[in-house]
N, C-alpha and C positions, 0 to 999 in steps of 0.2 A: 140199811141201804145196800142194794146190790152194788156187787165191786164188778167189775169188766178187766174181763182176764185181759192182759196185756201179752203183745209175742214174746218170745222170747227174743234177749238180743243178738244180732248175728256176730260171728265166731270173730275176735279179734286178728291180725293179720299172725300167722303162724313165727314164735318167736322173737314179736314185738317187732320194731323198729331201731336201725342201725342208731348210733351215737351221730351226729352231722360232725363230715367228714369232707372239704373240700380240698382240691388240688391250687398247689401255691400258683395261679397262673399270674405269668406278665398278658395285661390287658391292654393291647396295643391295636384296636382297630377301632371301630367307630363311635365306642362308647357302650359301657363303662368304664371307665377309667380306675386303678387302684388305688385306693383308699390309702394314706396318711396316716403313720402310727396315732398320731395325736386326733386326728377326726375319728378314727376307731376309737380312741379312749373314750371322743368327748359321745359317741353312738351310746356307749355301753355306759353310760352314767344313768343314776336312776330315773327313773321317768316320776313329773310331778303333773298338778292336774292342770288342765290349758287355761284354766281362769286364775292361775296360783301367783300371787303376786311376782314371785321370783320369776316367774314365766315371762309374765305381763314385762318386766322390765328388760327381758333376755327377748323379746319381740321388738320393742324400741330399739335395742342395738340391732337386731338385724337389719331393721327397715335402711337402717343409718349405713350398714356396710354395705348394702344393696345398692343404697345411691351413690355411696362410692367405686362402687364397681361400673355402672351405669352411667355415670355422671349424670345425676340429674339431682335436680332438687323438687321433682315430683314427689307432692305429699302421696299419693297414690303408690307405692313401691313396696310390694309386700313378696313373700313367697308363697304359690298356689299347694295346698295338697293334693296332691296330682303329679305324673309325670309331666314334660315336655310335650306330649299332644295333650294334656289337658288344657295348657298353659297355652297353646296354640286353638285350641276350639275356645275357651276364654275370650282370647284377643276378640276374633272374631264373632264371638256371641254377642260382645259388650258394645259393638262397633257400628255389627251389623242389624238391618233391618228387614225383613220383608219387603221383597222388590227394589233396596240399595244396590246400587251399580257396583262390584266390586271388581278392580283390575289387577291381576293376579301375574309378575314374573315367574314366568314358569321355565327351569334351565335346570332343572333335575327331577328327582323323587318327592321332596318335600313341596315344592313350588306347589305340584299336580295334589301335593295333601290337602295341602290350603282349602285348593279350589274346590277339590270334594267335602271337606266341612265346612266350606262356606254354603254349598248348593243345599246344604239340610238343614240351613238356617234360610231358606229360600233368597239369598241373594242372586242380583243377576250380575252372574260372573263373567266377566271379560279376561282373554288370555294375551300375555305379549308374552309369546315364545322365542326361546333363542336355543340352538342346540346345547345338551347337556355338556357344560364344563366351561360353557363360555360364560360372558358376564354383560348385562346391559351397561351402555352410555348412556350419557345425561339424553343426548339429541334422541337417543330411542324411546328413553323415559317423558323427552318431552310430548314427542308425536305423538304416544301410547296416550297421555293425560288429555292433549288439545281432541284425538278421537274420539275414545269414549268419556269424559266427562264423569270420571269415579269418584263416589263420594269417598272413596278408601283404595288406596293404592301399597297393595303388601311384598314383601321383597323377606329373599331370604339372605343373609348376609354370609353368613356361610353353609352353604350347600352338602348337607353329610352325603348327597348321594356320591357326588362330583370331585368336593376338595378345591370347590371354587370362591372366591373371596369377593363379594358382591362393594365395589365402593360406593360408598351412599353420601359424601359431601356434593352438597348442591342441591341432593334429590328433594330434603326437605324444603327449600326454599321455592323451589318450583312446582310441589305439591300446594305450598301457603297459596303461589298465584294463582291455581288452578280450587280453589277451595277444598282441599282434599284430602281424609288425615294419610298420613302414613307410618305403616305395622310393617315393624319387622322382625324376622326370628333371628335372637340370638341362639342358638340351642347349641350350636360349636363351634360358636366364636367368642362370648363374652369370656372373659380373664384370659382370652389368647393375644388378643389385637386388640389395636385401639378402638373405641365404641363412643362414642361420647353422644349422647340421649339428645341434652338440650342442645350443645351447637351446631347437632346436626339437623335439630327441627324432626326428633322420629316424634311419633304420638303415641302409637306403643309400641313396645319393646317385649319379648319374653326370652326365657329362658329355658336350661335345664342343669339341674343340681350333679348331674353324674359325669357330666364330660372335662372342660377346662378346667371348673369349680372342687373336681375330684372331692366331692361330698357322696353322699350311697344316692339312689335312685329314690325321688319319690317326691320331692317336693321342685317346682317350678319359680323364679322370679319372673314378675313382670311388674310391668311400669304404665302408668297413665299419664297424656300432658290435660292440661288443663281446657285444651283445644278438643282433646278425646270423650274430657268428664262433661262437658257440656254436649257434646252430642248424645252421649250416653246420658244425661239428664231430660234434653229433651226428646228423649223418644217417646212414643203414641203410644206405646205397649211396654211392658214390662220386658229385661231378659230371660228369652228360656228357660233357659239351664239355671234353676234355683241354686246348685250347689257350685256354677260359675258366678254367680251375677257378683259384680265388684261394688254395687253398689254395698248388700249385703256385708262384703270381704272386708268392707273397708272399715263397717261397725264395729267390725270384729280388732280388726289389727288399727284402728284409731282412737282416739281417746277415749270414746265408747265401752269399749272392749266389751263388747255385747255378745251371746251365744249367740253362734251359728252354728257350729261342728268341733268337734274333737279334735284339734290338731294333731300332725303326727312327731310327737313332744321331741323325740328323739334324732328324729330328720330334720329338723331344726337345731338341735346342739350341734347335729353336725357341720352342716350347712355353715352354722356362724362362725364353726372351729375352724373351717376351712377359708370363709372370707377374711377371718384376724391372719392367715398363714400371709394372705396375698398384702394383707395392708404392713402385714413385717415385714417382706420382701419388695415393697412397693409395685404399684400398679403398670407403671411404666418398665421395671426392672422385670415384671413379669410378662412383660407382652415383650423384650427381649431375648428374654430366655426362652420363652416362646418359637421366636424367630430364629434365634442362633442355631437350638438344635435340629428345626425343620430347615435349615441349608448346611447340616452337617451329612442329616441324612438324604439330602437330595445329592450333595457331591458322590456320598458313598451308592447309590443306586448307578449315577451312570457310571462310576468304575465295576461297576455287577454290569452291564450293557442297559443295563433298566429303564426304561422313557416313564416317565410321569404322562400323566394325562391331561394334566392342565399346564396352559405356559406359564413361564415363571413368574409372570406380573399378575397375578392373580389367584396363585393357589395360598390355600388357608392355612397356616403353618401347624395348624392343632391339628389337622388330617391330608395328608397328601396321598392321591389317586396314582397307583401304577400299571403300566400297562400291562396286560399276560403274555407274554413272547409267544409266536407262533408256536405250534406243538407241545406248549406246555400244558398240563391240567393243573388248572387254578385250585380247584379244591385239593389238588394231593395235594401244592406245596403248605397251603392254610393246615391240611391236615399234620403232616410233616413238622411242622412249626408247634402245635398243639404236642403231638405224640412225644417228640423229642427233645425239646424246649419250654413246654407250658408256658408259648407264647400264643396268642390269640391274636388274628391279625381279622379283619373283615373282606367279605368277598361282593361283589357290583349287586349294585340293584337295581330294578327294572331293566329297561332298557342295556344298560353297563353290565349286567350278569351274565360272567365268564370272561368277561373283557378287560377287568381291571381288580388289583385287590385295593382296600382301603387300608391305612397305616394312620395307628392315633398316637400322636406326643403330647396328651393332652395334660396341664397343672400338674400333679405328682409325678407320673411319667413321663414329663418335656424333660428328660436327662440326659446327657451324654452317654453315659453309660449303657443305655437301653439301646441306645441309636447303635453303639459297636456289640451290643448284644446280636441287637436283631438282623444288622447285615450281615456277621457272620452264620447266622443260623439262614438266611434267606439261598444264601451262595450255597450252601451243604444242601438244603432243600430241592433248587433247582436243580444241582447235579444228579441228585436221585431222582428228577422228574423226568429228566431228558434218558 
């Protein structure tokens, strides 16, 4: 049998590759958030395989700390593998239909994400705009449902672009009268503020494992009501997205435990190590702590002159939005902070870019400590700026 010369391989990178070698940063803008000696141990524990009993039993306890975070007793409550946009084209893959009405609050960056992966699942998307940082009332939520008649009405609860705190009591009840579910993104509010799934009447819910959760990047919670699985049972067509569809998700992560995908074993130990931190420290004790040290560092900004960007009833205590004082450059002081502190702060997006930087106190990080870190490194930054 003739053999077929094969090439030769091309030249490995000259002197192999460094040892991995990162800088100890404080991660204090919009997320990720730093990791937890103990969710690093629980990262770094061996990986077993996703149908392995010990797994299978270590998935029941998530589901369960999920719904305590959540408040719900939706059987439906799993974590996505996937970041936070997975977990967000999810929502609405599961939801949506070809030509469903979808009314979409749009008052930052994420609002307008929605909308765009709503449009490539061909929903027809409707906008109730409000300017970035503000926050919809019930009477806008109401007009917005009575006009366009959406089968799905999606809201962001905390706005990463903004630092806005969207309140959603009532909304759900005025959605039941209008027949219409309604999705909301937790992705940088849940473990900050209170959230409560069922008595708010949301239908879904999602997340992201890196922000308040202070777990690593990569896996997503979300949540289904019983109001959501029925629509998404009787859809005409299958979900797209084969490796979203929840129907699938849910053979998996419910008694079933049936193959779909490889979980990512380890983004789950973590995940769970971090939910057991919040259920030690209690959930209410932690939307708190939450609170306490976003108006510690709100005091200490205006003794810096520093304006916030959102007023005070409504900014989200896991990120507050600051303004950029005239004649400052935003990126030096972000830089300046990195160079001389290895702190990481976040700078505006769309719209906000140059206008405001973003500051995260998010689960491991909501510390006091960090708060009198980072104004004193803020104050030394501006002076070099000016």
């Amino acid at each position: 049998m003739r053999q077929t010369k094969l090439p030769l391989l091309s030249n490995a990178p000259q002197g192999g590759t460094k040892q991995l070698d990162v800088p100890p940063r404080l991660l204090l803008g919009a997320g990720p958030s730093n990791v937890h000696a103990r969710v690093l141990q629980a990262l770094s524990t061996q990986v077993i395989g996703h149908l392995d009993p010990v797994f299978v039993d270590l998935m029941g306890e998530i589901q369960q700390l999920l719904r305590y975070l959540c408040q719900t007793k939706n059987a439906v409550t799993l974590p996505l593998s996937g970041t936070g946009s997975a977990a967000m084209e999810a929502a609405i893959a599961n939801t949506i239909e070809p030509g469903d009405r979808l009314l979409v609050g749009v008052n930052g960056y994420f609002g307008a994400r929605i909308c765009e992966i709503a449009s490539r699942y061909d929903a027809e998307v409707r906008r109730l705009e409000k300017p970035w940082g503000k926050v919809f009332d019930l009477n806008e939520i109401r007009e917005g449902l009575e006009r366009h008649r959406p089968a799905v009405l999606a809201l962001v609860h905390g706005e990463t672009s903004t630092g806005a705190l969207q309140p959603l009591s009532g909304i759900g009840e005025l959605c039941r009268e209008h027949n219409t579910l309604l999705l909301v993104d937790s992705v940088t509010s849940l473990g900050s503020v209170p959230l409560y799934v069922d008595a708010w009447g949301i239908d879904v819910c999602y997340s992201a494992s890196q922000k308040c959760l202070s777990a690593a990047p990569g896996v997503a919670p979300i949540t289904l009501s019983q109001r959501a699985i029925q629509k998404r049972n009787n859809r005409s067509m299958r979900v797209r997205s084969w490796y979203l569809d929840t129907v699938l998700l849910e053979q998996y992560w419910g008694e079933e435990h049936r193959y779909h995908h490889t979980a990512p074993i380890n983004l789950n130990y973590a995940l769970r190590e971090s939910m057991r931190m919040v259920v030690e420290e209690g959930l209410s004790e932690c939307w708190q702590r939450h609170r306490n040290n976003a108006e510690l560092l709100w005091i200490g900004l205006s003794d810096l002159d520093l304006d916030c960007y959102v007023e005070a009833d409504y900014r989200l205590p896991s990120l507050t939005t600051i303004r950029v004082p005239q004649g400052i450059n935003d990126r030096a002081v972000a830089r300046y902070l990195l160079t001389h502190y290895n702190i990481e702060i976040g700078l505006g997006l769309g719209e906000l870019a140059g206008k405001i930087w973003r500051v995260g106190l998010m689960g491991f990080n909501s510390r006091a400590e960090n708060v009198t870190l980072l104004l004193t490194a803020f104050e030394e930054a501006l002076q070099n700026a000016r």
